[in-house]
PDB file as gemmi writes it, atoms N, CA and C in Angstrom:
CRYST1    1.000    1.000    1.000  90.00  90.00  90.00 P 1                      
ATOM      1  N   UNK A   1      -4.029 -38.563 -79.497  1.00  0.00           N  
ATOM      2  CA  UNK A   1      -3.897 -37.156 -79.837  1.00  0.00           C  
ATOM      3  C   UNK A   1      -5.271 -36.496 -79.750  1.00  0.00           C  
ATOM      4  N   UNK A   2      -4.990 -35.173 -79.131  1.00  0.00           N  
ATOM      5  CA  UNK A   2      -6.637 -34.710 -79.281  1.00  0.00           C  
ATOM      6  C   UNK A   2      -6.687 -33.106 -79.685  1.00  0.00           C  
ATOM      7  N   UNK A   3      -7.600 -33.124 -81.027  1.00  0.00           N  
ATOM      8  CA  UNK A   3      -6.922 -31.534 -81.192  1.00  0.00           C  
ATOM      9  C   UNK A   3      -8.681 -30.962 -81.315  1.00  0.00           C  
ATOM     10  N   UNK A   4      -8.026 -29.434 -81.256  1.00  0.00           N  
ATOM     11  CA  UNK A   4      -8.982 -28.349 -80.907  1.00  0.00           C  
ATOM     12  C   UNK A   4      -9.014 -27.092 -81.595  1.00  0.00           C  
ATOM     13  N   UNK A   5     -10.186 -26.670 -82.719  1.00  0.00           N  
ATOM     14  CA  UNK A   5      -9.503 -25.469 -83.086  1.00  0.00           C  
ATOM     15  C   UNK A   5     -10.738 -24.216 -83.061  1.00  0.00           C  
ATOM     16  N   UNK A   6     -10.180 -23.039 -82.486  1.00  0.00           N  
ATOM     17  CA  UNK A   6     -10.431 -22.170 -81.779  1.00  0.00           C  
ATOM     18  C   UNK A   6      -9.917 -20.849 -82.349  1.00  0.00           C  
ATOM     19  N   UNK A   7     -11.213 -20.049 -82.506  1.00  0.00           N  
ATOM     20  CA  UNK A   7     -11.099 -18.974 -82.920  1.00  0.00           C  
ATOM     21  C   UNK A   7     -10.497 -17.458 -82.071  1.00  0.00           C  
ATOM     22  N   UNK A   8      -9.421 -17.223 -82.452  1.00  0.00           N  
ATOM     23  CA  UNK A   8      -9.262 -15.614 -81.333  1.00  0.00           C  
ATOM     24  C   UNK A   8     -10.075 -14.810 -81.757  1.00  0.00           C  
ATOM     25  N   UNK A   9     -10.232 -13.859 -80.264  1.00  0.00           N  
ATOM     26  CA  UNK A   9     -10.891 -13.026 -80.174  1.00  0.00           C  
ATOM     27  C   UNK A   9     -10.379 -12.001 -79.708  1.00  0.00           C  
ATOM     28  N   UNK A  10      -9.414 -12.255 -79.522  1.00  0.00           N  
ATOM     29  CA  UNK A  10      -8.199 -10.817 -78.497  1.00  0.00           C  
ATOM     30  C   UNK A  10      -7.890  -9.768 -80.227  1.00  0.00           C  
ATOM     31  N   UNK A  11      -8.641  -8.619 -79.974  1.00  0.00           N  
ATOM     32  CA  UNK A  11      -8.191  -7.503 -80.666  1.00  0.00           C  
ATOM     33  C   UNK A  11      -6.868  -7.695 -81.520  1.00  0.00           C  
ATOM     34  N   UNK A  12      -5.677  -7.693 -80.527  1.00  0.00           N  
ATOM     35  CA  UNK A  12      -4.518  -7.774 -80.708  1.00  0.00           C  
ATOM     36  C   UNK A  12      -3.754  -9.031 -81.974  1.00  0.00           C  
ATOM     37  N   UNK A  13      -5.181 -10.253 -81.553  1.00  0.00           N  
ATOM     38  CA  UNK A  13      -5.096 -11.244 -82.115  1.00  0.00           C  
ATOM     39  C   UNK A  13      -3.161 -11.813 -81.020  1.00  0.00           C  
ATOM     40  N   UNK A  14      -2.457 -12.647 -81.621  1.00  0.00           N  
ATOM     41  CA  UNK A  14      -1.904 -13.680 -80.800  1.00  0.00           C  
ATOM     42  C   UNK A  14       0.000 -13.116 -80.715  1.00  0.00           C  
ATOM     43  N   UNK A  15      -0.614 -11.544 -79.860  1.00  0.00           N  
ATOM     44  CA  UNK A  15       0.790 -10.880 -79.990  1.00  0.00           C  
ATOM     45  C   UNK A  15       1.406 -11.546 -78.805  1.00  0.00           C  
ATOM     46  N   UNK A  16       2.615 -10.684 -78.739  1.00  0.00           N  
ATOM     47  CA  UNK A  16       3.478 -11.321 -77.492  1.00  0.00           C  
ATOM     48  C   UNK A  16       3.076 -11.819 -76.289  1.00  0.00           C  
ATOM     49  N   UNK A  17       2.494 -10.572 -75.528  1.00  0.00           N  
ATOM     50  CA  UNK A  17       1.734 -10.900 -74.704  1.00  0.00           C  
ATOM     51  C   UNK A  17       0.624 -11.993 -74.468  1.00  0.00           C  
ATOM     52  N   UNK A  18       0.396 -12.776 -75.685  1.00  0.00           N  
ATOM     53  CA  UNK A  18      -0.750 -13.518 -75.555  1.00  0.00           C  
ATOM     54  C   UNK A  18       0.012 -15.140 -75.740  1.00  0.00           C  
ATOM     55  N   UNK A  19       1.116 -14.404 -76.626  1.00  0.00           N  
ATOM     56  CA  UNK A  19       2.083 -15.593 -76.928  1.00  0.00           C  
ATOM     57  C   UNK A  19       2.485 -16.578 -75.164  1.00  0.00           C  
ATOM     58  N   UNK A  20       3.092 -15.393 -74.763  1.00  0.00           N  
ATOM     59  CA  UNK A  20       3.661 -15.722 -73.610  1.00  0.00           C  
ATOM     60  C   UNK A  20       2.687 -16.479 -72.754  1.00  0.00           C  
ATOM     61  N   UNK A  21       1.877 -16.083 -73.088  1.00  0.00           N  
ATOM     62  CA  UNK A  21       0.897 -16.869 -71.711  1.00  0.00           C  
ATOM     63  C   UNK A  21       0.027 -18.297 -72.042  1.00  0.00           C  
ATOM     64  N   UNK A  22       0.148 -18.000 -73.220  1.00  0.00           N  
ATOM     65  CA  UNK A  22      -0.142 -19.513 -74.000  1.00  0.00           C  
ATOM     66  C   UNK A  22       1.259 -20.637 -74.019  1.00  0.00           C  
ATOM     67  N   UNK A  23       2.382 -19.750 -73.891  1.00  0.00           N  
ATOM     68  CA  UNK A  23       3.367 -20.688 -73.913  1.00  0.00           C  
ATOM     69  C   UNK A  23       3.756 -21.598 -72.129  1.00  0.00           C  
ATOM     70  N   UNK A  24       3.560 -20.248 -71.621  1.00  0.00           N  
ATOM     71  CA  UNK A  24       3.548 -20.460 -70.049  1.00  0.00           C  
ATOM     72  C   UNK A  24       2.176 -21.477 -69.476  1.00  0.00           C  
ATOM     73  N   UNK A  25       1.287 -21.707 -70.332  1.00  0.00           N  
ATOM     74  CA  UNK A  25       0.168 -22.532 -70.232  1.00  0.00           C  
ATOM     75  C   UNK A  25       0.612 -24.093 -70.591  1.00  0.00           C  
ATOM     76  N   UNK A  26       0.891 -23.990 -71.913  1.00  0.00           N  
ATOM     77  CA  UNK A  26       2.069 -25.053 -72.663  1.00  0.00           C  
ATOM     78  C   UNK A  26       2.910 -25.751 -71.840  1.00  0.00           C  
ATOM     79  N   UNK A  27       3.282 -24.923 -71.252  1.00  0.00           N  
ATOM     80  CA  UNK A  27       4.447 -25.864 -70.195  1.00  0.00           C  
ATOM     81  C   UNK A  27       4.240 -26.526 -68.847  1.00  0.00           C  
ATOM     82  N   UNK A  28       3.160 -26.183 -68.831  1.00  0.00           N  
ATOM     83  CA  UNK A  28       2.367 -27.081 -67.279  1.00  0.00           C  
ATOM     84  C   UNK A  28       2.118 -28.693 -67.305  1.00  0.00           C  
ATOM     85  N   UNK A  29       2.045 -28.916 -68.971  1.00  0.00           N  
ATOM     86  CA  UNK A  29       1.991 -29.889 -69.408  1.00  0.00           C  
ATOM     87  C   UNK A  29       3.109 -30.592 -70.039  1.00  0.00           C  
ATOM     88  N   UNK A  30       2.784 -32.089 -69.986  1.00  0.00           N  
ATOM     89  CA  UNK A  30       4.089 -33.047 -70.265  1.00  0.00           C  
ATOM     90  C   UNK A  30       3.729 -33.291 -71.970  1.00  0.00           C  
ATOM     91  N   UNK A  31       2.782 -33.093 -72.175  1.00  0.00           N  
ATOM     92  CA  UNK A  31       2.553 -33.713 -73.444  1.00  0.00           C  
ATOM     93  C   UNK A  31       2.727 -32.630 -74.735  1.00  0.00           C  
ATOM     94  N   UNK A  32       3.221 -33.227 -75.595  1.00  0.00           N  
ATOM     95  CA  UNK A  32       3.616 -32.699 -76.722  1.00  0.00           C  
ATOM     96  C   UNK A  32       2.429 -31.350 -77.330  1.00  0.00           C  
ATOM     97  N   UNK A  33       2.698 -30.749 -77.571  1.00  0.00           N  
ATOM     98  CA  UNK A  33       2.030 -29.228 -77.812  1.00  0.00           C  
ATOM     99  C   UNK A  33       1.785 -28.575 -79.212  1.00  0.00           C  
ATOM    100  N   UNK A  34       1.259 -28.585 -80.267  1.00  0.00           N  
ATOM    101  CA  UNK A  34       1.442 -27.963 -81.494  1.00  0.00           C  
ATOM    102  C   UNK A  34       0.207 -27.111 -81.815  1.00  0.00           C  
ATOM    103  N   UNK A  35       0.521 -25.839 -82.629  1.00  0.00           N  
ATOM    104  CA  UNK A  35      -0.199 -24.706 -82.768  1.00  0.00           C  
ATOM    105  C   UNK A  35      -0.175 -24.346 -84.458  1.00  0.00           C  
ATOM    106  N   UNK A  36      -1.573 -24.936 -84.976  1.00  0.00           N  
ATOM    107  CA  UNK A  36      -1.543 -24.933 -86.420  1.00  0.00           C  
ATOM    108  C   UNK A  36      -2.203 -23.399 -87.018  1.00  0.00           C  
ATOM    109  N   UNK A  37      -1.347 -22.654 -87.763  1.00  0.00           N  
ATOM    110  CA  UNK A  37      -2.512 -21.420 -88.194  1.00  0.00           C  
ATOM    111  C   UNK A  37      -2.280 -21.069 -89.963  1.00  0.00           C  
ATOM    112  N   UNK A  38      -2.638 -21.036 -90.556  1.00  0.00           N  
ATOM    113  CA  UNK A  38      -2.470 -20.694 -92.106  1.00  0.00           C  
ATOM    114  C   UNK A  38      -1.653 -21.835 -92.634  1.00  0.00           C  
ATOM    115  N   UNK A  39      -1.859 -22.912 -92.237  1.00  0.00           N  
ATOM    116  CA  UNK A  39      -1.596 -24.024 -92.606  1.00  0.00           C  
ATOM    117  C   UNK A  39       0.109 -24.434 -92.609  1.00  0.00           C  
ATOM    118  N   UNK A  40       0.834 -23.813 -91.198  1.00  0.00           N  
ATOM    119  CA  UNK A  40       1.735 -23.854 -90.822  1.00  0.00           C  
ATOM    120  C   UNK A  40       1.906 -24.270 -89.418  1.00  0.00           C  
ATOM    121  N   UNK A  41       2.517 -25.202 -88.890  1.00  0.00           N  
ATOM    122  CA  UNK A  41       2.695 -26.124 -87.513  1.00  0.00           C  
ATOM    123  C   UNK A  41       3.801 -25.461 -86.800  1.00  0.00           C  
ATOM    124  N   UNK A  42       3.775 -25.033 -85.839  1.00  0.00           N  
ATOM    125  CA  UNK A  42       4.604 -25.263 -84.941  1.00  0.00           C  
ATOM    126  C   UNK A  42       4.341 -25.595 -83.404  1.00  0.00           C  
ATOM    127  N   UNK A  43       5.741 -25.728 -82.800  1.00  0.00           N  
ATOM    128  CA  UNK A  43       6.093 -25.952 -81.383  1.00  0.00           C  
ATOM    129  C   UNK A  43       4.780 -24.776 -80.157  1.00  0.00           C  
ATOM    130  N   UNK A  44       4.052 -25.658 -79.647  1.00  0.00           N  
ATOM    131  CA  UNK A  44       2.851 -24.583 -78.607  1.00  0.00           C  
ATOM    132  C   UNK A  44       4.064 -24.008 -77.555  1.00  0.00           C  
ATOM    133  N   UNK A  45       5.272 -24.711 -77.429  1.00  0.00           N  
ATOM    134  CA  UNK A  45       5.531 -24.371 -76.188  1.00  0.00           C  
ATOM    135  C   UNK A  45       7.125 -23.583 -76.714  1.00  0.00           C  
ATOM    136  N   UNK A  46       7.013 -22.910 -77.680  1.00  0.00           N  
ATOM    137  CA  UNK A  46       8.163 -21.883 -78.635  1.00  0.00           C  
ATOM    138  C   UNK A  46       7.436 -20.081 -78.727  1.00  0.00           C  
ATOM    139  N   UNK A  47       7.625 -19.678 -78.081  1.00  0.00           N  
ATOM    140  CA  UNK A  47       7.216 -18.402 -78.264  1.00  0.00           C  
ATOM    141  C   UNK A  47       7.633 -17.409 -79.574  1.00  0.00           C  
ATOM    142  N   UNK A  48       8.802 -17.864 -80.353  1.00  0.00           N  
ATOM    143  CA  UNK A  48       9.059 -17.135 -81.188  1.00  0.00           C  
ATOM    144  C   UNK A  48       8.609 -18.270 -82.257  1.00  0.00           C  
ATOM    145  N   UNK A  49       8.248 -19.261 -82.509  1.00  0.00           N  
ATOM    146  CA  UNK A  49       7.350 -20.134 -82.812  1.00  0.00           C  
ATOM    147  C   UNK A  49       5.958 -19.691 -83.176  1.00  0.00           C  
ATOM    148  N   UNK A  50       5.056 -19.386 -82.020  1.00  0.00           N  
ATOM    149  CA  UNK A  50       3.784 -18.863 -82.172  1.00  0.00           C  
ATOM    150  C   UNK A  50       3.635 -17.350 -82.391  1.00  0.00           C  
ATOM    151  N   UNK A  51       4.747 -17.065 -82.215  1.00  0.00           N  
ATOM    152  CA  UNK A  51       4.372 -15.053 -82.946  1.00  0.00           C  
ATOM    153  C   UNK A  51       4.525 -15.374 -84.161  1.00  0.00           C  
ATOM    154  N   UNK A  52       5.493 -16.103 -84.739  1.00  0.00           N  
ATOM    155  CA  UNK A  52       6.377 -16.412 -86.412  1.00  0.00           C  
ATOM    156  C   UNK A  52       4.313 -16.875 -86.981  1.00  0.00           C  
ATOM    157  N   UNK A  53       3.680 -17.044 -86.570  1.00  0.00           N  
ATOM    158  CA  UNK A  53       2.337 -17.877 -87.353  1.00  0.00           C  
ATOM    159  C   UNK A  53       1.469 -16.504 -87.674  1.00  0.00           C  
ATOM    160  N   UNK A  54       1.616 -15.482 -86.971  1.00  0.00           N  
ATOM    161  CA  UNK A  54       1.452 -14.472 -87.129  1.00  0.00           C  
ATOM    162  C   UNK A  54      -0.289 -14.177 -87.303  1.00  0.00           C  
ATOM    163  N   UNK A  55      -0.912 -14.509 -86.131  1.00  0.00           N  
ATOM    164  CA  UNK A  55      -2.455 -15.053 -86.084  1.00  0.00           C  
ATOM    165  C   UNK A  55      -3.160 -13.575 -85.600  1.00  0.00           C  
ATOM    166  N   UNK A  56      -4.093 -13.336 -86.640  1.00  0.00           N  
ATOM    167  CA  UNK A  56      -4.702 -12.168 -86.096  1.00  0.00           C  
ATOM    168  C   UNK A  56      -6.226 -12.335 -85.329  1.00  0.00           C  
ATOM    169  N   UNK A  57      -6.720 -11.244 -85.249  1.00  0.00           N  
ATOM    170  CA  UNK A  57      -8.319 -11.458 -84.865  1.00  0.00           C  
ATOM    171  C   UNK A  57      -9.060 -12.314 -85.763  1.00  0.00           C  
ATOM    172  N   UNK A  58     -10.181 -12.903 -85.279  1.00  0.00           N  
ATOM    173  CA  UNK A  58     -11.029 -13.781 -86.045  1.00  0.00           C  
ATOM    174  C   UNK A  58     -10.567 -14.757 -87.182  1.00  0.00           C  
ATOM    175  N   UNK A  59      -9.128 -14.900 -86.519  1.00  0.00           N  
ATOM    176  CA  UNK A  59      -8.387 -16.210 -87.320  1.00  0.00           C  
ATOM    177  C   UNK A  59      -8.775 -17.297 -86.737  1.00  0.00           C  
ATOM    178  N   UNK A  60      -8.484 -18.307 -87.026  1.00  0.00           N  
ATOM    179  CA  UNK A  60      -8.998 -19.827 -86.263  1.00  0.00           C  
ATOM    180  C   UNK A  60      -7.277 -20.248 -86.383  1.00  0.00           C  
ATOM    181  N   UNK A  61      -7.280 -21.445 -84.611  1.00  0.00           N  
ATOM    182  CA  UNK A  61      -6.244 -21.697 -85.119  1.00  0.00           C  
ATOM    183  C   UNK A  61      -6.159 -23.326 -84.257  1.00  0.00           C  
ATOM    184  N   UNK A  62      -5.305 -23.710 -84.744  1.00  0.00           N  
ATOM    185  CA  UNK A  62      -5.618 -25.574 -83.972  1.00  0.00           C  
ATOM    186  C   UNK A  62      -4.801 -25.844 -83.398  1.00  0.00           C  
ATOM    187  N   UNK A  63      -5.300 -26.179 -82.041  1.00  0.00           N  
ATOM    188  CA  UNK A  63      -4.415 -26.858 -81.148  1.00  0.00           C  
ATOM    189  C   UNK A  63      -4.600 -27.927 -80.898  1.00  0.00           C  
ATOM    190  N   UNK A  64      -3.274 -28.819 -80.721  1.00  0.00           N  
ATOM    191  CA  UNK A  64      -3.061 -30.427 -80.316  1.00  0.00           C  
ATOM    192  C   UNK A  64      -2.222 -30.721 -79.679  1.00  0.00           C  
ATOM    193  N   UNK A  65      -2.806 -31.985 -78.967  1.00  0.00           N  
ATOM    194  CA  UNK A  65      -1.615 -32.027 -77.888  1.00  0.00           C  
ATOM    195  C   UNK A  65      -1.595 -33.659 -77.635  1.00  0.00           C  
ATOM    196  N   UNK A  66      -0.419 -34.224 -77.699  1.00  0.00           N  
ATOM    197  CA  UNK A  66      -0.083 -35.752 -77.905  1.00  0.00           C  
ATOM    198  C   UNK A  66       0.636 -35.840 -76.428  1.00  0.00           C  
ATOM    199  N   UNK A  67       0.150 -36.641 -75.731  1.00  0.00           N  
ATOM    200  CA  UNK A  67       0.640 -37.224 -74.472  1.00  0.00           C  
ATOM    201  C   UNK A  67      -0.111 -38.061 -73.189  1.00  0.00           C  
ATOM    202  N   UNK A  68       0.348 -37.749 -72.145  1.00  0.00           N  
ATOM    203  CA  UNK A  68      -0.080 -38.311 -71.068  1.00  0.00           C  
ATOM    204  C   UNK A  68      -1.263 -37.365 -70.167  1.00  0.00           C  
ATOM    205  N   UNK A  69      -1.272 -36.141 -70.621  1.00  0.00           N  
ATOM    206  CA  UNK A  69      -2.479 -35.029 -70.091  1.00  0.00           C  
ATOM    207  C   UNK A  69      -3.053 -34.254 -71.164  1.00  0.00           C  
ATOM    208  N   UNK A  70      -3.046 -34.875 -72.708  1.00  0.00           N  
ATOM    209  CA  UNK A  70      -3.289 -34.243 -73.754  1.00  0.00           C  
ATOM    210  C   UNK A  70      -4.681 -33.429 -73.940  1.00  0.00           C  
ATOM    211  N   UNK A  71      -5.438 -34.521 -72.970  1.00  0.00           N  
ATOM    212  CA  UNK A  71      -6.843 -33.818 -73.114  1.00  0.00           C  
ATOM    213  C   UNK A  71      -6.739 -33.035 -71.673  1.00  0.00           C  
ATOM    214  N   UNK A  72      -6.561 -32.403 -70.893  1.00  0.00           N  
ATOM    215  CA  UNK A  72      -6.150 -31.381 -69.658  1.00  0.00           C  
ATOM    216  C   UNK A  72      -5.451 -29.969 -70.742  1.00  0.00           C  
ATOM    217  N   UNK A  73      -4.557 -30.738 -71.139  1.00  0.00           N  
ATOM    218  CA  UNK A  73      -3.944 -29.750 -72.162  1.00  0.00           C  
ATOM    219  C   UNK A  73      -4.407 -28.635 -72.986  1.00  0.00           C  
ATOM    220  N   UNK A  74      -5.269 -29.560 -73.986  1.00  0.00           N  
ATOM    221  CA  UNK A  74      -6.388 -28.749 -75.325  1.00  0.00           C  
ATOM    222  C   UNK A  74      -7.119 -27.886 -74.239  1.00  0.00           C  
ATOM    223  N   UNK A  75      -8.057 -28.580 -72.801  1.00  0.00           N  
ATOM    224  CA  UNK A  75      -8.969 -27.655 -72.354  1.00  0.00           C  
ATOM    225  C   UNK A  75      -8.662 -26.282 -71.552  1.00  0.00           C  
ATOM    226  N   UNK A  76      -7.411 -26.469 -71.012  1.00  0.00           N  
ATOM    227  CA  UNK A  76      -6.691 -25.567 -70.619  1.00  0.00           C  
ATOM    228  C   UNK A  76      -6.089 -24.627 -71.385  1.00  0.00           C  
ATOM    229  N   UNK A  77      -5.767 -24.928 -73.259  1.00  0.00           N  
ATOM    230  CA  UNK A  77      -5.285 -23.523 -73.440  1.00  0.00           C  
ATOM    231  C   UNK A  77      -6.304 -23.433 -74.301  1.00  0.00           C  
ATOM    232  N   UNK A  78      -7.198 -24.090 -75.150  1.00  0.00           N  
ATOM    233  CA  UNK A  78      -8.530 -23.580 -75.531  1.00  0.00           C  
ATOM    234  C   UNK A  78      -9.258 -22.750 -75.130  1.00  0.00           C  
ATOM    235  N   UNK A  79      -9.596 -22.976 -73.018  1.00  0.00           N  
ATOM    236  CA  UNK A  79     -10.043 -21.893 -72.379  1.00  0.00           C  
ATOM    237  C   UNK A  79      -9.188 -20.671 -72.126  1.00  0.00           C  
ATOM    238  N   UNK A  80      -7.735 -20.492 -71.879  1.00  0.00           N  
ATOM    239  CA  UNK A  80      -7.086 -19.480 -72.196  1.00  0.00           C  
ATOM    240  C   UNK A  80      -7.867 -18.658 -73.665  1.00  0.00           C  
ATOM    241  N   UNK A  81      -7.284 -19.437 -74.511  1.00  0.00           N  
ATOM    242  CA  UNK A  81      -7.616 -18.484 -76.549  1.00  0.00           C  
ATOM    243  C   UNK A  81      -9.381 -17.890 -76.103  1.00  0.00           C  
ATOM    244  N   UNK A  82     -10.314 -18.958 -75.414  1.00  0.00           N  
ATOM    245  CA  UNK A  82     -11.353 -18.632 -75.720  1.00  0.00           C  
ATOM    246  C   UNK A  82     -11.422 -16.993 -74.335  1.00  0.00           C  
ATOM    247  N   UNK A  83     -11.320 -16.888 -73.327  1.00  0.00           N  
ATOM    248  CA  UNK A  83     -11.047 -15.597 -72.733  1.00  0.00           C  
ATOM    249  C   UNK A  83     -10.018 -14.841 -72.927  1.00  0.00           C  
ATOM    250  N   UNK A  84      -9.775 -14.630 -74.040  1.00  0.00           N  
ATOM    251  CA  UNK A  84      -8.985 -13.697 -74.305  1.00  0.00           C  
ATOM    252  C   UNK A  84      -8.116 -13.441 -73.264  1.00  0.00           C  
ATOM    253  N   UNK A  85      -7.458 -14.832 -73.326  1.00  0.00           N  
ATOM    254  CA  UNK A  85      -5.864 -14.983 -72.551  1.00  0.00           C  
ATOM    255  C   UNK A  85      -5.718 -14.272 -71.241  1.00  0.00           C  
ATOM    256  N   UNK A  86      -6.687 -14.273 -70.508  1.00  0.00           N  
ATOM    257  CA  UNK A  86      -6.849 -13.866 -68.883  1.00  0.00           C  
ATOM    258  C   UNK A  86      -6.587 -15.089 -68.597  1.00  0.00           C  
ATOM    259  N   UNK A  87      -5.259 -15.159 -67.945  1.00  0.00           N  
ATOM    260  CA  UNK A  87      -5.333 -16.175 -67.389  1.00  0.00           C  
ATOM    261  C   UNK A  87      -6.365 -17.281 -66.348  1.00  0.00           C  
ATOM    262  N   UNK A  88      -6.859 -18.271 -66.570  1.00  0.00           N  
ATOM    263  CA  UNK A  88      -7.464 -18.876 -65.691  1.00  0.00           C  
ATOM    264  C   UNK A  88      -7.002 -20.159 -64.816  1.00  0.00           C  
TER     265      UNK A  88                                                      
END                                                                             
């Protein structure tokens, strides 16, 4: 397992739009996905999941990812959260 936790910086903090593209990031990967924020877990790859955590600006929030590309995983949506979800 390898986890990562990462502060937003998107204004908006981790609305739909940011949801979506973190989830659409989520799914490139085989390995298990979870998105910790106010000391509540859920599914990385659940979009009504990661709005429900309800993460604003200059929240921190942890990502982990258990599998076969776990570490591809963390660096890929870490660098998403850390550019303010422009996709890369």
């Amino acid at each position: 397992m390898v986890v990562k936790t990462v502060e937003l910086k998107h204004e908006n903090g981790l609305h739909a739009r940011a949801a979506a593209l973190f989830v659409r990031c989520a799914n490139k990967h085989k390995s298990e996905i979870t998105l910790t924020a106010h000391g509540e877990s859920v599914n990385g790859k659940s979009i009504i999941g990661i709005m429900s955590l309800g993460v604003k600006c200059n929240e921190s929030i942890e990502i982990s990812a258990q599998g076969v590309d776990e570490k591809e995983a963390i660096d890929n949506l870490s660098k998403l959260v850390e550019n303010n979800f422009i996709d890369v």
